[in-house]
Structures are given as structure tokens and as C-alpha cells.
VEXDO-141179 format. One record per residue: x, y, z of N, C-alpha, C, O, CB in turn. Coordinates in nm, 3 decimals, always signed. Glycine has a CB too. Example, Ala and Ser with C-alpha at 12.3 -4.5 7.8 and 13.67 -1.06 7.14 Angstrom:
BEGIN
((+1.319, -0.569, +0.780), (+1.230, -0.450, +0.780), (+1.320, -0.330, +0.780), (+1.424, -0.332, +0.846), (+1.131, -0.447, +0.905))
((+1.285, -0.225, +0.708), (+1.367, -0.106, +0.714), (+1.290, +0.003, +0.787), (+1.341, +0.114, +0.804), (+1.408, -0.060, +0.572))
//
This chain:
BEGIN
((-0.918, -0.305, +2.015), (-0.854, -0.184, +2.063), (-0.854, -0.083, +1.947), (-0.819, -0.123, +1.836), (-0.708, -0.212, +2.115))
((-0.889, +0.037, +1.963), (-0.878, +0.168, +1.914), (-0.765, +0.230, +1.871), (-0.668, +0.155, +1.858), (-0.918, +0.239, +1.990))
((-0.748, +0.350, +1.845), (-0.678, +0.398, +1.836), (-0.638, +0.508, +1.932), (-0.524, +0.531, +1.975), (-0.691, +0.406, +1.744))
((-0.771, +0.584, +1.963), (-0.785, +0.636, +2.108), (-0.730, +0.521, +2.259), (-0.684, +0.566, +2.364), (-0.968, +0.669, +2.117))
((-0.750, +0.384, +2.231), (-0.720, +0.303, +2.343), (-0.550, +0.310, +2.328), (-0.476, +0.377, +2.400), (-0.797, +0.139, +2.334))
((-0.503, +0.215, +2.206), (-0.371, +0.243, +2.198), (-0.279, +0.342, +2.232), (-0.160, +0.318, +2.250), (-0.356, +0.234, +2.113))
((-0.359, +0.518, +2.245), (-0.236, +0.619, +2.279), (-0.285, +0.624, +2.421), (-0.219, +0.704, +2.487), (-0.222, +0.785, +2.190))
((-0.383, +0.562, +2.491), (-0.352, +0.572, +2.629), (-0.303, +0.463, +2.667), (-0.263, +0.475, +2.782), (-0.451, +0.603, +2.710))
((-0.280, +0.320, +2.609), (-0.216, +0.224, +2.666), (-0.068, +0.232, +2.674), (-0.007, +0.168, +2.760), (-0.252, +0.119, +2.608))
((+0.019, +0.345, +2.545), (+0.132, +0.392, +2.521), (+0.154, +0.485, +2.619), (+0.252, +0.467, +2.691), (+0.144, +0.437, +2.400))
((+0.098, +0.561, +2.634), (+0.121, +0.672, +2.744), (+0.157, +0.600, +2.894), (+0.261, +0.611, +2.959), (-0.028, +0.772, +2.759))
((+0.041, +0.526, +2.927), (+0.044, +0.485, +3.056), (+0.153, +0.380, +3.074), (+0.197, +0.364, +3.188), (-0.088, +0.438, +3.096))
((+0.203, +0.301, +2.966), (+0.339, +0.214, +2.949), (+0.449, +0.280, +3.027), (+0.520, +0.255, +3.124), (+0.390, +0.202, +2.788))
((+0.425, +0.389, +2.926), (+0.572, +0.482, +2.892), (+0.636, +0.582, +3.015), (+0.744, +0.616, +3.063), (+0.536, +0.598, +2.754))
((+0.459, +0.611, +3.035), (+0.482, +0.780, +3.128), (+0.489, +0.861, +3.023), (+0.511, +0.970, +3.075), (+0.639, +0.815, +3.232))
((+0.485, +0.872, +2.941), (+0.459, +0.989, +2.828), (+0.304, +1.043, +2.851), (+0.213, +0.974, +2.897), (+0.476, +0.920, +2.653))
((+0.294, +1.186, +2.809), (+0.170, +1.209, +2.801), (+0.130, +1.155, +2.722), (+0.187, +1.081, +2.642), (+0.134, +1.306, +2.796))
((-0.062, +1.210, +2.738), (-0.131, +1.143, +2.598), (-0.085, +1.178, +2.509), (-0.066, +1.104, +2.413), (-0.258, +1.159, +2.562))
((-0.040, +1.339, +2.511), (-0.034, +1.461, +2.371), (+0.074, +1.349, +2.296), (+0.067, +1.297, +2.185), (+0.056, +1.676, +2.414))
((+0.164, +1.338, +2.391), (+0.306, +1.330, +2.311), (+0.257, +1.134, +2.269), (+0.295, +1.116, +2.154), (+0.503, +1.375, +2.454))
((+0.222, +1.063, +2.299), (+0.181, +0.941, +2.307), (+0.043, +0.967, +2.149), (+0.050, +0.933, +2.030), (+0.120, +0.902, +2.501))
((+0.017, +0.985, +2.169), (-0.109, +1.065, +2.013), (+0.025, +1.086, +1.908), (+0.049, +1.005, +1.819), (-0.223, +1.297, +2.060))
((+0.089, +1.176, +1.927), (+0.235, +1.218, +1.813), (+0.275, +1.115, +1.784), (+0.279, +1.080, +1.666), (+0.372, +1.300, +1.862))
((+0.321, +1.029, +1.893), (+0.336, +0.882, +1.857), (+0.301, +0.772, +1.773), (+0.375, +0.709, +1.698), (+0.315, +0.843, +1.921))
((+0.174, +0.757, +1.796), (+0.084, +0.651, +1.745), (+0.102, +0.744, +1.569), (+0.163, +0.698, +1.472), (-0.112, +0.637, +1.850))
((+0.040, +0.857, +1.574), (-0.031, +0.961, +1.461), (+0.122, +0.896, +1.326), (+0.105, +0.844, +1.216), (-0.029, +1.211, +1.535))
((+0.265, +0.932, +1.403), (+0.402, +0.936, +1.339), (+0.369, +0.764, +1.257), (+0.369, +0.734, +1.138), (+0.565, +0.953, +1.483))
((+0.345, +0.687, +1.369), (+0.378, +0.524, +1.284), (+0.233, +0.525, +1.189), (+0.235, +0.546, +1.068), (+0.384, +0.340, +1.426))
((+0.176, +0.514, +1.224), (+0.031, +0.466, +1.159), (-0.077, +0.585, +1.109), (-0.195, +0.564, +1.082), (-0.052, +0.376, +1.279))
((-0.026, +0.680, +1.104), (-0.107, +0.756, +1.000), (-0.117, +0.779, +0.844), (-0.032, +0.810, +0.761), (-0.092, +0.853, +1.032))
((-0.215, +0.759, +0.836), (-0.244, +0.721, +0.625), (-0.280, +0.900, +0.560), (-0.357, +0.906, +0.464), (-0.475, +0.571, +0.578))
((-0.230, +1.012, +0.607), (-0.216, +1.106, +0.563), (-0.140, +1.082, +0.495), (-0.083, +0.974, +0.510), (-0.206, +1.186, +0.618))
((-0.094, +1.186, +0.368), (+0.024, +1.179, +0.297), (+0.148, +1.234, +0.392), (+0.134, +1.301, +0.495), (+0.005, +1.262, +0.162))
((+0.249, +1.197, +0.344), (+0.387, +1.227, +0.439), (+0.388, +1.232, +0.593), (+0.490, +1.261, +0.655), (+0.440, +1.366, +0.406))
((+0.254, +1.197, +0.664), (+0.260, +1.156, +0.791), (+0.321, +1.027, +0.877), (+0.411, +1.019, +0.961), (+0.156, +1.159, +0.807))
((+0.216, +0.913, +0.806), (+0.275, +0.776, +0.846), (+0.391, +0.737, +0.808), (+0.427, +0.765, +0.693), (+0.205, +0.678, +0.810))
((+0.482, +0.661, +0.900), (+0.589, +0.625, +0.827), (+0.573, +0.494, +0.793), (+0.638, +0.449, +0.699), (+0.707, +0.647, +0.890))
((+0.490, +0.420, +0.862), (+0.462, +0.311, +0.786), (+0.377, +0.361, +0.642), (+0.449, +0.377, +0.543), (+0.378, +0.209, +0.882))
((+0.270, +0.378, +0.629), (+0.207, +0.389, +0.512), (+0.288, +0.438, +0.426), (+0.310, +0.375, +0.323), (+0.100, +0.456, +0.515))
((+0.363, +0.592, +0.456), (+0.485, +0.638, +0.327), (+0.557, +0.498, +0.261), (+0.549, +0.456, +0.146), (+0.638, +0.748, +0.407))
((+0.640, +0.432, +0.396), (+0.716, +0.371, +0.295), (+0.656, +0.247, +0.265), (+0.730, +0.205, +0.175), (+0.855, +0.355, +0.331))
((+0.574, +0.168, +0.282), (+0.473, +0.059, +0.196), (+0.413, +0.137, +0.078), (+0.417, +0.078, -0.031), (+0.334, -0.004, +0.293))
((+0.346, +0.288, +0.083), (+0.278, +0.321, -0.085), (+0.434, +0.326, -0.158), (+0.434, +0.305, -0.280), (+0.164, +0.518, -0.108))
((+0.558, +0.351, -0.097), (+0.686, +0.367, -0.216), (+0.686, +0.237, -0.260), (+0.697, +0.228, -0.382), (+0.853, +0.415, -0.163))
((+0.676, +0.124, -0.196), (+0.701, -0.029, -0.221), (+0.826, -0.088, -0.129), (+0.881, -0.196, -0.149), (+0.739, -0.052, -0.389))
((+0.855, -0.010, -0.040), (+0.943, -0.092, +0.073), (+0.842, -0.181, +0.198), (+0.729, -0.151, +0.234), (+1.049, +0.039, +0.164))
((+0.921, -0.288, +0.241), (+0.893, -0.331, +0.299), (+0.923, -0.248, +0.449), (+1.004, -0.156, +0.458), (+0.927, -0.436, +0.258))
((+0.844, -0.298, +0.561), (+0.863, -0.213, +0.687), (+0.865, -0.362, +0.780), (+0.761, -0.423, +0.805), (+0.718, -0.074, +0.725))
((+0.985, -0.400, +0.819), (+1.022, -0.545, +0.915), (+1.044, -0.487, +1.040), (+1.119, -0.394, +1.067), (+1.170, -0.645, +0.872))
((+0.946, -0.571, +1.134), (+0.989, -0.558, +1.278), (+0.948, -0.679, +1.327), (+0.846, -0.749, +1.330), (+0.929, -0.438, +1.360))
((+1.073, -0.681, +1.369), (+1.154, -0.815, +1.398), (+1.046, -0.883, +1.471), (+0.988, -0.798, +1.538), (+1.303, -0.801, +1.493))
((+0.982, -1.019, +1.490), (+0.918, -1.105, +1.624), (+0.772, -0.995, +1.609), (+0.667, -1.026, +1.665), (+1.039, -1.092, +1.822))
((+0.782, -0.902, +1.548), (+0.635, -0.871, +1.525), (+0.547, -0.900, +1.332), (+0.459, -0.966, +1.278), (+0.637, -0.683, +1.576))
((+0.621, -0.825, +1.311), (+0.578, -0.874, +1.176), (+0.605, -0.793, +1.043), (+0.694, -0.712, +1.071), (+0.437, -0.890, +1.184))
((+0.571, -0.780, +0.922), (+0.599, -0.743, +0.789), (+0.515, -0.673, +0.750), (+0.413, -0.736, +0.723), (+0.614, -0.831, +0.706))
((+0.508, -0.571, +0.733), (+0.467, -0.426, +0.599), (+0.494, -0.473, +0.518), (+0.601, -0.533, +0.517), (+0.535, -0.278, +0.578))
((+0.357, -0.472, +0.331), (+0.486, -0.452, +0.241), (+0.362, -0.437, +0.107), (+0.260, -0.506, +0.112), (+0.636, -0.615, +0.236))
((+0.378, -0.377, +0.036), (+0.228, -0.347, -0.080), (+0.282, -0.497, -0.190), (+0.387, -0.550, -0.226), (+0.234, -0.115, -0.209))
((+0.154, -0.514, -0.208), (+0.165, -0.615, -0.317), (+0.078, -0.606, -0.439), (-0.033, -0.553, -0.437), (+0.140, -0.739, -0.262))
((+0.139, -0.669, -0.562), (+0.087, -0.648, -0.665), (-0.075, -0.771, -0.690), (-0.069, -0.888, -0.650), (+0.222, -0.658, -0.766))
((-0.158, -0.734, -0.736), (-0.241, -0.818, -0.750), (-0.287, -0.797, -0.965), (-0.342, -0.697, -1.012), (-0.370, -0.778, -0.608))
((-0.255, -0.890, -1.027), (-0.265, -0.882, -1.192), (-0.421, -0.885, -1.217), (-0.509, -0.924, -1.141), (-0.183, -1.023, -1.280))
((-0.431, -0.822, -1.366), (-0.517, -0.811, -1.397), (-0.570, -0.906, -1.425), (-0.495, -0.995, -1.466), (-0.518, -0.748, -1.450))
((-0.723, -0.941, -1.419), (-0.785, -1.068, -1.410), (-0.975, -1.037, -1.471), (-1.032, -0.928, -1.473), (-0.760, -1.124, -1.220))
((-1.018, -1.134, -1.501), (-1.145, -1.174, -1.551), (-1.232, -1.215, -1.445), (-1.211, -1.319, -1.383), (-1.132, -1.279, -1.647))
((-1.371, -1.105, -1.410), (-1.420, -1.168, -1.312), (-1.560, -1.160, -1.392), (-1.569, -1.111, -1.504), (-1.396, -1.104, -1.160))
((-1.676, -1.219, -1.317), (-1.861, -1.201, -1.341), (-1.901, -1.097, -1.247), (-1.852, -1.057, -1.142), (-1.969, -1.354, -1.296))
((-2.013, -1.060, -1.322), (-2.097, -0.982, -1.284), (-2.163, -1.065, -1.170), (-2.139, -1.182, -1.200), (-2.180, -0.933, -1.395))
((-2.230, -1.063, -1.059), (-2.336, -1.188, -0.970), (-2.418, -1.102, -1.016), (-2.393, -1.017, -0.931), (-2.340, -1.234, -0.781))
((-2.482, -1.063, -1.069), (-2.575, -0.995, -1.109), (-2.616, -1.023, -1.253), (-2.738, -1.030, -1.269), (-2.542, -0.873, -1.086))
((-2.552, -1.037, -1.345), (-2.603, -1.083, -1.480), (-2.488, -1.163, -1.537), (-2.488, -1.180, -1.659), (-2.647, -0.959, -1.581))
((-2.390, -1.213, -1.466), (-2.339, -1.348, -1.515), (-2.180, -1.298, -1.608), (-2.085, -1.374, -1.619), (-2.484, -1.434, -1.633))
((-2.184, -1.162, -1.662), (-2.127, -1.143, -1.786), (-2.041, -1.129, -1.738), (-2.041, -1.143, -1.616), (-2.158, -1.061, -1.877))
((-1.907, -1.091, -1.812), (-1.768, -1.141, -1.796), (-1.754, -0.975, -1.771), (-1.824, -0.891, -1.828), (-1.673, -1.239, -1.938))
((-1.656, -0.948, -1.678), (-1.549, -0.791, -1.690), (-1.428, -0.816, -1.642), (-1.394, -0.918, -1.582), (-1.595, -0.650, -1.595))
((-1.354, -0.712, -1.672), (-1.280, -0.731, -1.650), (-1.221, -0.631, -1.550), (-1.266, -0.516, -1.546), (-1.246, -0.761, -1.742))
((-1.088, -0.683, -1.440), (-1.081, -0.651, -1.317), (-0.952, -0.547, -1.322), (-0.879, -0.606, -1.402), (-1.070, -0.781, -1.224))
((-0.900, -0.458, -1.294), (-0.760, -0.402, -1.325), (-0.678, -0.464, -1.290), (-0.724, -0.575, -1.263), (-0.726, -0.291, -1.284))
((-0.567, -0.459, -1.270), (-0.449, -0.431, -1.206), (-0.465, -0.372, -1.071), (-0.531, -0.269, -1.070), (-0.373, -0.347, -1.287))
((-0.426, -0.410, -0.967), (-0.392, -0.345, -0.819), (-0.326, -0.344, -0.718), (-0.305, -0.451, -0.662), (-0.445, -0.345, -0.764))
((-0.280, -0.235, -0.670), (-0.175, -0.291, -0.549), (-0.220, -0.244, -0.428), (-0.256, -0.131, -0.395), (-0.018, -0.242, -0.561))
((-0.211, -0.382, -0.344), (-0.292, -0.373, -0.211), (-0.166, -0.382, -0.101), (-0.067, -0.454, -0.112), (-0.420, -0.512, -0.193))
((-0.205, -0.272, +0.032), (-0.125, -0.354, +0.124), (-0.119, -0.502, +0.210), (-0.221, -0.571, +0.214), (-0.122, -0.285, +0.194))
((+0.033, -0.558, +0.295), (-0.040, -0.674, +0.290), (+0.036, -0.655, +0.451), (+0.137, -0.585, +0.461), (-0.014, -0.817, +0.155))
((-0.013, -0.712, +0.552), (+0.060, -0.785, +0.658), (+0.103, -0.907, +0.673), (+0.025, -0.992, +0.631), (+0.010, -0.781, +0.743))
((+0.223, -0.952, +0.729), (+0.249, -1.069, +0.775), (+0.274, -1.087, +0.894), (+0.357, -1.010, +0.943), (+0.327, -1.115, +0.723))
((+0.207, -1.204, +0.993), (+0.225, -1.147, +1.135), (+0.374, -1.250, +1.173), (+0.385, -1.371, +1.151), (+0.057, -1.179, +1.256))
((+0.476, -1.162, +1.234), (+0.621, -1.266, +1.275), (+0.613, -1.371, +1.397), (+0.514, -1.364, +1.469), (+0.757, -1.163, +1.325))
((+0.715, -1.470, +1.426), (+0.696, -1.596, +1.460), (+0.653, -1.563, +1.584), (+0.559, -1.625, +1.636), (+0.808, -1.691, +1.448))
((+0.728, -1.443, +1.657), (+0.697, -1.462, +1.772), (+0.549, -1.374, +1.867), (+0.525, -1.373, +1.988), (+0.829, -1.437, +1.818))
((+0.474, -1.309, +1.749), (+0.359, -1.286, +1.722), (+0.217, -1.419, +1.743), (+0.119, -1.438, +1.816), (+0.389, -1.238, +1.588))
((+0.280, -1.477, +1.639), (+0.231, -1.592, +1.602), (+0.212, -1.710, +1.742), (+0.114, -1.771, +1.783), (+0.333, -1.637, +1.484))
((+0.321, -1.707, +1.776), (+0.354, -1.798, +1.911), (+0.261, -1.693, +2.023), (+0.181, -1.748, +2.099), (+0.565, -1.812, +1.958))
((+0.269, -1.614, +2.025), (+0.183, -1.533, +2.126), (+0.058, -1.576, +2.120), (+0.038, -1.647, +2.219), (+0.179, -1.387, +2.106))
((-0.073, -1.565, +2.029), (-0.162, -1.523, +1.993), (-0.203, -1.749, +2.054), (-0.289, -1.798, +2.126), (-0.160, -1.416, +1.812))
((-0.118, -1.795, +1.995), (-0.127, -1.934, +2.006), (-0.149, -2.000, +2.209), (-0.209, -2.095, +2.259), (+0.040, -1.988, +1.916))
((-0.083, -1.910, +2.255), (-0.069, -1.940, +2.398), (-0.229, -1.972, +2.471), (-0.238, -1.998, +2.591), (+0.011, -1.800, +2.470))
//
């Protein structure tokens, strides 16, 4: 599923239009700056919990020693922080059915 699919599957849920169903989707999950409210508050470092669905939350990954596959030689990797999902139990139990 899309993202175009998702604001008509919201709309047609809801009875909301598309327009306002698009505002919707755009508000949670947009990676503009100060748009998403998920993405805002995961790049601050909060976690974003919803309940029986699942976990937002950026994580740190340390700096580390990797090879080249290409000529073998050693570099080295930065520091990084990635986002991460966790999917919740009753997610989990779904997907299992």
C-alpha cells in the first residue's frame, strides 16, 4: 500500500474527504521539516508509542571499523543515528493469524 492508497482507504473509513484525509496522512507521516509529527518528534529523540500498534524511536548506532569489499582495507564507519520501528503485540498477533 501507498501512500496515495492509504489517504483513500482513510477517507473512505472515515467519510472524510480525500483533501482533508491527504492533511491527515501528510500531518502523521511527513519527513518535511516541522510537518510530520512523527518524524519531528523521533529526529528530537522521543519516542512516539501507540499502544497494540507499535514504537517510534531514533537510535544510536557507535562508531565502528568496517572493509572496503573492494580492496580489503580497513575504514572507518562514523557514528549514526538511525530510525527504528518496533511492531506492538497486538500487531504482531495480527500479521500471525
Amino acid at each position: 500500500m501507498n501512500k496515495t492508497e492509504l489517504t483513500e482507504k482513510l477517507a473512505a473509513k472515515t467519510g472524510m474527504s480525500k483533501a482533508a484525509a491527504k492533511r491527515a496522512v501528510d500531518a502523521l507521516f511527513s519527513t518535511a521539516p516541522r510537518e510530520g509529527i512523527i518524524a519531528s518528534a523521533v529526529s528530537k529523540g522521543d519516542r512516539v508509542q501507540i499502544t497494540g500498534f507499535g514504537t517510534f524511536e531514533r537510535r544510536n548506532r557507535k562508531k565502528r571499523t568496517g572493509r572496503n569489499p573492494q580492496t580489503g582495507a580497513a575504514i572507518d564507519i562514523p557514528a549514526a543515528k538511525y530510525p527504528a520501528f518496533m511492531a506492538g503485540k497486538s500487531l504482531k498477533d495480527r500479521i500471525q493469524k
